[in-house]
N, C-alpha and C positions, 0 to 999 in steps of 0.2 A: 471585553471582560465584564463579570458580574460581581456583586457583591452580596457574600450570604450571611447574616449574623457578623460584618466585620469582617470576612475574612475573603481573599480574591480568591477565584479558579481563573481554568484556561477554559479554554473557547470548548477546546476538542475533550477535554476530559467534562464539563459540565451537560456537554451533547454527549458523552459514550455514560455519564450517571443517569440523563433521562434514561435512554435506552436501554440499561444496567432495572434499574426499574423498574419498565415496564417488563424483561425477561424474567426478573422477581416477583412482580404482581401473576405475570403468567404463570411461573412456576408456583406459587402459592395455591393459584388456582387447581394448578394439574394438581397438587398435593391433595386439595382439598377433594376434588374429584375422586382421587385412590381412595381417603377415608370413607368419603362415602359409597363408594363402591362395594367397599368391605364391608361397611356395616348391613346395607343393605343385603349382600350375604349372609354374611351373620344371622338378618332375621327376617328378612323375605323368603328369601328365598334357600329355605334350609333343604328343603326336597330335593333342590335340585343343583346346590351353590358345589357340591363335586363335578358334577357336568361341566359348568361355567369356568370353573377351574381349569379340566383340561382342556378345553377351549381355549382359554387364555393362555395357558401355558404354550399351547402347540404354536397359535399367532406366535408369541414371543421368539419360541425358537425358531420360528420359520425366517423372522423378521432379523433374527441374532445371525443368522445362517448365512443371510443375504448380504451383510454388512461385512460378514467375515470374510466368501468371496469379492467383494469388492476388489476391483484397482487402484487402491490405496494405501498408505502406509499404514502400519499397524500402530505409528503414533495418534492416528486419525481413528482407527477401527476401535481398537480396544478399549479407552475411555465409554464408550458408546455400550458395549457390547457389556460391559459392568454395571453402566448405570440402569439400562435395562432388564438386566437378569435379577439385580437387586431392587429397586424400584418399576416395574414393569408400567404400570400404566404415565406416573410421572420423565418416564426413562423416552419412552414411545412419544407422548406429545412433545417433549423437549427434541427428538432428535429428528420428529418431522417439522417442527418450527426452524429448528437452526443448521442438523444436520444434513438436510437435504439442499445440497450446496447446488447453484445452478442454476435458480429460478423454472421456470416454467417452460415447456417442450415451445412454447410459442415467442417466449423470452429467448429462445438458445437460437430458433430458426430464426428470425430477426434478425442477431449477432451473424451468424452465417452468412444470410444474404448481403447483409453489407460489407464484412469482411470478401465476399468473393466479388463485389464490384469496386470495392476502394483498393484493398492490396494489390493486384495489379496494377496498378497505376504506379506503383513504386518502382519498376523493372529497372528504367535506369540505365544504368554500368555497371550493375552487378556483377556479374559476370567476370569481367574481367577487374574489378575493384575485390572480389574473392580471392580471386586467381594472382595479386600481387601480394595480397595479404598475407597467404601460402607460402610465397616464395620470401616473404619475411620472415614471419614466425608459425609454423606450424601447430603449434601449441594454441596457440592466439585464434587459429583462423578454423579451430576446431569447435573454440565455444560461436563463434560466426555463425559457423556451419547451422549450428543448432540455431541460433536465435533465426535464421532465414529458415531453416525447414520447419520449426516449429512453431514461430508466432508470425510467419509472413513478412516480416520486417528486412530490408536490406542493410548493406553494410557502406557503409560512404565515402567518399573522400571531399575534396573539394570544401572542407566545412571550418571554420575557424569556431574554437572553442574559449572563453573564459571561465576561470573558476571565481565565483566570491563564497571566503568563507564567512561569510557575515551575511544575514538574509537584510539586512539594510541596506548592504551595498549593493545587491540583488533589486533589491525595490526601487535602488534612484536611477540603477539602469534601466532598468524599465519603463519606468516614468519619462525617460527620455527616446527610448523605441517608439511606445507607444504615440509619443508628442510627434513621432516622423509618419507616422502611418498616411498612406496614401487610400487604399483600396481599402482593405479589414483588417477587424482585430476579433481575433478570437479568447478568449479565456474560460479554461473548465478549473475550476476548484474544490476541492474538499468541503473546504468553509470558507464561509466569507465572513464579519464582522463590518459590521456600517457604523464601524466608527472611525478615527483620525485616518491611520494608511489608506480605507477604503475611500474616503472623502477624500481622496490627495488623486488616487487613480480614478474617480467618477468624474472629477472636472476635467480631465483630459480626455476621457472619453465623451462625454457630452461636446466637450471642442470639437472632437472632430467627427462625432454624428452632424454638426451643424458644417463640416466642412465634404461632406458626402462621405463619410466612409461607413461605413457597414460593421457595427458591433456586435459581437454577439458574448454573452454571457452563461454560463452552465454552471450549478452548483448541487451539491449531494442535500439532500434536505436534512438529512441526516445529522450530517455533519455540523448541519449548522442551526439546528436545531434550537427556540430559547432563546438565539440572537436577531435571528429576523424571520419575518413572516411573508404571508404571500403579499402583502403590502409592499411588499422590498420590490418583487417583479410586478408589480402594479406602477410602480415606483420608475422603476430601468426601462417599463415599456411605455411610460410619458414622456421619458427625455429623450423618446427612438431608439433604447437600446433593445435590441433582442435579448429575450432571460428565458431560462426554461429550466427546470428542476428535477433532480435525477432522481426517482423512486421515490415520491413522495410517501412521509410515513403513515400510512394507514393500521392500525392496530386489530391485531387478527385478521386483517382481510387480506395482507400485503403477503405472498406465499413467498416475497424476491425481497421482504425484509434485510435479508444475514446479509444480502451481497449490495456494500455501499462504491459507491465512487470517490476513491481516494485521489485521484490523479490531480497533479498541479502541473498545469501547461500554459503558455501564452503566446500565439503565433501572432506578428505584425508582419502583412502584406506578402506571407507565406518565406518570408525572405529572413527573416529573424526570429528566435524561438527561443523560451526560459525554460525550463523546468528544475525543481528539485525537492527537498522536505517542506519548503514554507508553504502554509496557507498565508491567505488575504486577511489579518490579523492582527492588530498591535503586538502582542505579545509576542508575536515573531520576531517583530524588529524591535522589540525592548526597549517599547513604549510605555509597556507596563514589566511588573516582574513578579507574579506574582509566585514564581521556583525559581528564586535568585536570578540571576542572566539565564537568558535562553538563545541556546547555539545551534543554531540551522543553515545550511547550506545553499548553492543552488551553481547553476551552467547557462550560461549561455550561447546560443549555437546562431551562427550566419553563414549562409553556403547553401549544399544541397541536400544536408542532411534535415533540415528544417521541414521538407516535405512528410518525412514519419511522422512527426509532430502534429501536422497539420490534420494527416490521417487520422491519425487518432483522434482527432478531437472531432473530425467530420464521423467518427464513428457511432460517437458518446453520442453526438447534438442528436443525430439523426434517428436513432433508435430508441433516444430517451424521448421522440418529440409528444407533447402532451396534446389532452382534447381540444386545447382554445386553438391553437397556433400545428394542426398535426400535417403541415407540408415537409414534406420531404426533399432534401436538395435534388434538381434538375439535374446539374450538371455540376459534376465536382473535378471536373480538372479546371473550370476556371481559377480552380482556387490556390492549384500546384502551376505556378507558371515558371516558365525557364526564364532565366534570363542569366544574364553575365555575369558573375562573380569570379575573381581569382583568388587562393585564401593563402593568409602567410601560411599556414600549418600544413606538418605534410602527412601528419597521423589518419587514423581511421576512426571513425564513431560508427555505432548500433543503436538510435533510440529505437526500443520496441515496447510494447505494451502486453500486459500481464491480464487476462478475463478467467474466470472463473467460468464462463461458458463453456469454455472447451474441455476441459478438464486434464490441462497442461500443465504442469508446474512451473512457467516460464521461470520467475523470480526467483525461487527456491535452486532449481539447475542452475543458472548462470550464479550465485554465490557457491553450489556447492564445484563449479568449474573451473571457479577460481580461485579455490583452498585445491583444486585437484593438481592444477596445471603450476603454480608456486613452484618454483625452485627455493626464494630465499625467505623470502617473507610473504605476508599476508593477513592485511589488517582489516577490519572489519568497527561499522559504529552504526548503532540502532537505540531506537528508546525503550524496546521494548525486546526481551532475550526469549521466546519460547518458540524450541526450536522440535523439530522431528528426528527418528534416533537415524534417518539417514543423511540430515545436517550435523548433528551431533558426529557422527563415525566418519565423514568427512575432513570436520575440522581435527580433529583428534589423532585423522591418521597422516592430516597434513604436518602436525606436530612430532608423530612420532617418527617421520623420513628427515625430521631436523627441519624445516620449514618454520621461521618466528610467527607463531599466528597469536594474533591478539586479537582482545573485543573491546570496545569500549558501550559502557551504557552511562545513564544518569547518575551522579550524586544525590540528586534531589528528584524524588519521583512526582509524577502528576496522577499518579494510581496508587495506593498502595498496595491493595491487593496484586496489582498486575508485578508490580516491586519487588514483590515476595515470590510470586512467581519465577521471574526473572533470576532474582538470588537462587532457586533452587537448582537451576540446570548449572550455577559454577562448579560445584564438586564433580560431575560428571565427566567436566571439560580440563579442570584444571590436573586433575588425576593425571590425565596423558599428557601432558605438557602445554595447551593453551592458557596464556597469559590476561587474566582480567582488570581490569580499570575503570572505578566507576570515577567519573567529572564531576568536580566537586563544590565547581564554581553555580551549578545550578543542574537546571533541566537540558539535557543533550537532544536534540528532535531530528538530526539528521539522518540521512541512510546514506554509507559508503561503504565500499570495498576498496582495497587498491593491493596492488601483487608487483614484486620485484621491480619497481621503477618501470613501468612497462604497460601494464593492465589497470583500468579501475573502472568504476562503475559510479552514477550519482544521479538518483530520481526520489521516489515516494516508496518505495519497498521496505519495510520492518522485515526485520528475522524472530518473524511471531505466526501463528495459526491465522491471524486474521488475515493481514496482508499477503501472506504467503497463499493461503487457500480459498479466501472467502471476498475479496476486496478486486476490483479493478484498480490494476496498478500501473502505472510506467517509467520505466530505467534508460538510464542511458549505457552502454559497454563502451570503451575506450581504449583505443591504443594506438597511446600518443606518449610520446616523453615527456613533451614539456605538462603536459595536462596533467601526464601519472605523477610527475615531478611536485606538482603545486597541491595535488591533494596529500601526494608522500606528506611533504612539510606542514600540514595542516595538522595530518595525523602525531608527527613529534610535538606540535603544539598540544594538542589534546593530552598525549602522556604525559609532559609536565606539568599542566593545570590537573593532572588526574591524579586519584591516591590507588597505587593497585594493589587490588585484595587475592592475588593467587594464593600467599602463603597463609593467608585468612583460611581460604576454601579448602583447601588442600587434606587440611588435617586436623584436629580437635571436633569441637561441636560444631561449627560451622560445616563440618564436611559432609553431617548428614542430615534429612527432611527435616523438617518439625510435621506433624500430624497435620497441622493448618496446611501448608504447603502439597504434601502430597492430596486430601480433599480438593485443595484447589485446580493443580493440576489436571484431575479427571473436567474439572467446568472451566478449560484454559481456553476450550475455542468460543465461551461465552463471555470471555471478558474485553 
C-alpha cells in the first residue's frame, strides 16, 4: 500500500491509475494529432484537403466494415465502430492500441506451441472420469464437455478440495505447504507487494532454496507496477529464486500492452495447488484497509487435479521467458509426477485457464452455463459488473424460468469510475428479475459462481470486459456437494452483510443512465 496526500490506495487500483494515465496521456495525444491534422487541412492543404478527406473516410469505413464482420459480440463491436465514425483518427489509434486484443501473430504461435506440448500431458482418466460424470449429472458434464473441448483442460477426480472464505486463512495455509515442499514451488501472480505478507512467504522460500528445492516466481509487471521494480528480481534471483516478469511495460512500443496476467496460482511439488481472487498483498488479508474490510476468497486443491495448475503455470513461465534467463523447460513431465494419493472427496474439479490468444470465451461461457444449466438458484460475486448483452440475456433469462439469480458486487469501490459503470448495467438486470447486493462492509475482490447446491466455480475471473476478454485468467469448475455446500453458505454470509438495491434499480431515477454513465460505457474495455 501507498500513501498519496494522506490518503491510502490498493495495490491493483494505483497500478490500473498508472495505466489509466498513461491511456489518457495517449489519448490526449491522438486528440492532439486529429487537431492538428485538421488544421493542417484547413490551411495547407486546401487544394486538396477534399481528396484526403475521402481518403480517410473510405480507410474509416473499410476499417468500420471489418470490426463489424468480426466474431464478436456486438457488446465489443459497437462501442468501437462509434468511437470511430465520430472521432476517426483518435477512434483508429485507440482501438489499434487496445482493441486489437491478442498480441502478436508471434505472441499467439508461441501460446500454441506450448499449449500443443503441455495439454496432452493431461490425458489422464479423462475419459472415463467424463463418462461417470454423465452418468451423474448430465447437465453438469455438459459445461465439462466444453471446458475439455475448448480450453484443453480435463475433468478430475481423485482431488480433495478446501474452501477459505477469508484470504488470510488461505495465506497461513499456504505458508504451511509451502514449509513442506520437497522438489518445487511455483507461484505466478498478478501483483506482488514486498511488504509484510510477502516478507512472511520470502523466508520460507529462501528456506527452502537453501534446502534444494527449485522456486520459481512469475509476476505481471503490470500489475504490480509502483510497488516493486526490477530490483525485486534482482532481489529473488540473489536468494536463488527464479523471477521472471510477464509483459513488461514498455510505453508505445509494447503491441501486447492490453493483455495482462491476472492469474494467482501456487503449485508445491505438483502435489498441492492454491488458486483464487488474492494477490500477494497486505490489503488482501487486511493488513491494511484502505476500502473498509476487504473479502477475498480462495481453493485449495491436493490430488490429481493439481496437475492443470501446474500446466498452467509451466505455460505462463515458459512463453513469458525473457532475454537474461530465455531457456526454455527441457522436460516438463518431471514436473507432473504420479504418485499415490487417496482423496476423502468424491466430487469432480475442472481447473482450466482463460487466454486471450485463442480467441475463446472460456470465462465468460462457463458463467454464462451456469446461469444456463440452474434449475434453482444461481449466485454470482465480482468486483467489478460490466457485462456483454450475451451475459446480460443469460442471466435475465435465467430469472425469468424462475431460477434465484443474484450478483453481489462492492459496497465500497476501489474505482469509481469502474463503480459507475458497474451501477449502470443494474436496471437492465433487475427489470427481469435478477437480484443485486452491493457488500457493505468494504471492497468485495472475489470471483464465484455457485448453482443449486451442486455446481460452483472460484479462480481470478471478473464478470467485466477485461477479464473476460483481454486478461489471462484461471477458474476452477466444481462439482461437489460438500464444496457447492461451503461456498452456498459463504454466499448467505455475503447477503446479510450486503444492502440490496434491486428495488433501488428497478424504478425511479436510478433505473435509468446518467449521461456520465452511458460516455463511460463506450471506454468500458479501457478501464
Amino acid at each position: 500500500m501507498s500513501k498519496n496526500n494522506g490518503k491510502s490506495t490498493t495495490l491493483e487500483s494505483e497500478a490500473k491509475t498508472k495505466n489509466g494515465v498513461k491511456r489518457m496521456v495517449f489519448s490526449l495525444v491522438a486528440i492532439g494529432v486529429e487537431v492538428v491534422f485538421i488544421f493542417f487541412l484547413l490551411t495547407k492543404l486546401q487544394n486538396h484537403a477534399a481528396w484526403i478527406e475521402i481518403v480517410l473516410h473510405l480507410l474509416v469505413l473499410l476499417l468500420v466494415l471489418g470490426i463489424y464482420a468480426m466474431d464478436m459480440t456486438s457488446s465489443m463491436k459497437m462501442p468501437w465502430i462509434i468511437l470511430i465514425l465520430t472521432v476517426p483518427v483518435l477512434g483508429t489509434v485507440l482501438y489499434l492500441l487496445v482493441g486489437l486484443n491478442g498480441g502478436t501473430h508471434k505472441m499467439r504461435k508461441r501460446y500454441e506451441d506450448l499449449d500443443r506440448r503441455l495439454l496432452p500431458l493431461l490425458s489422464g482418466k479423462d475419459g472415463e472420469t467424463s463418462r461417470l460424470l454423465g452418468e451423474t449429472d448430465p447437465a453438469a458434464a455438459g459445461i465439462s464437455f466444453y471446458l475439455r473441448t475448448n480450453s484443453g483442460y480435463p475433468v478430475w477426480q481423485n482431488t480433495d478440495v478446501v474452501y477459505y472464505d477469508d484470504a488470510a486463512k488461505g495465506l497461513e495455509a499456504q505458508l504451511a505447504d509451502l514449509d513442506k515442499a520437497e522438489k518445487f514451488i511455483f507461484m505466478e501472480y498478478h501483483a506482488i507487494e514486498d511488504k509484510t505478507s510477502w516478507k512472511r512467504i520470502e523466508d520460507v522460500l529462501v528456506r527452502k532454496v537453501a534446502q534444494g528445492v527449485e522456486v520459481r516466481v512469475f509476476y505481471d509487471d503490470m500489475g504490480s507496477i509502483g510497488f516493486i521494480t526490477t530490483d525485486f528480481v534482482k532481489k529473488l534471483e540473489g536468494l536463488g529464486i527464479a523471477c521472471r516478469v510477464f509483459n513488461p511495460f514498455l510505453p508505445f512500443l509494447n503491441l501486447f500492452l492490453n493483455n495482462r496476467d491476472h492469474r494467482k496460482i501456487t503449485v508445491v511439488d505438483g502435489k498441492v495447488g492454491y488458486t483464487g481472487g488474492y494477490n500477494l498483498a497486505d490489503e488482501y488479508f487486511n493488513l491494511t484497509h484502505p476500502y473498509g474490510q476487504w473479502k477475498d476468497t480462495g481453493i485449495r486443491l491436493e490430488g490429481d487435479a493439481v496437475q492443470s495448475l501446474t500446466v498452467t503455470f509451466l505455460e505462463m513461465w515458459n512463453a513469458g521467458r525473457n532475454k537474461i534467463d530465455g531457456r526454455e523447460d527441457a522436460d516438463f513431465g518431471k514436473y507432473l509426477p504420479h504418485y499415490e494419493y487417496r482423496a476423502v472427496q468424491n466430487g469432480f474439479i475442472q481447473p482450466y485457464a482463460d487466454s486471450p490468444m485463442d480467441d475463446k470465451r472460456v470465462g465468460e461461457d462457463v458463467y454464462i452455463s451456469m446461469a444456463e444449466k440452474a434449475e434453482r438458484y444461481c449466485y454470482f460475486v465480482t468486483p467489478y459488473l460490466i457485462v456483454t448483452d450475451e451475459m446480460t440475456h443469460a442471466l435475465t433469462l435465467a430469472a425469468k424460468r424462475g431460477v434465484d439469480v443474484r450478483i453481489v458486487t462492492p459496497g465500497i469501490p476501489d474505482k469509481k469510475m469502474v463503480y459507475s459503470v458497474t451501477r449502470s448495467f443494474y436496471p437492465a438486470l433487475v427489470k427481469h428479475g435478477v437480484r443485486i447486493y452491493e457488500w457493505t462492509p468494504g471492497f468485495c475482490h472475489c470471483k464465484m459462481s455457485v448453482a443449486d447446491d451442486k455446481m460452483a466455480t472460484c479462480g481470478t475471473i471478473n464478470l467485466d470486459y477485461r477479464s473476460l476478454y483481454h486478461h489471462f485468467e484461471n477458474g476452477c469448475w466444481m462439482y461437489d456437494s460438500a464444496i457447492a455446500a461451503s461456498i452456498r453458505d459463504d454466499f448467505y454470509t455475503l447477503f446479510d452483510e450486503s444492502c440490496e438495491v434491486t428495488e433501488k434499480y428497478r424504478e425511479g431515477k436510478n433505473s435509468f443512465m446518467k449521461i456520465s454513465q452511458l460516455f463511460l460505457r463506450l471506454f468500458a474495455e479501457l478501464l
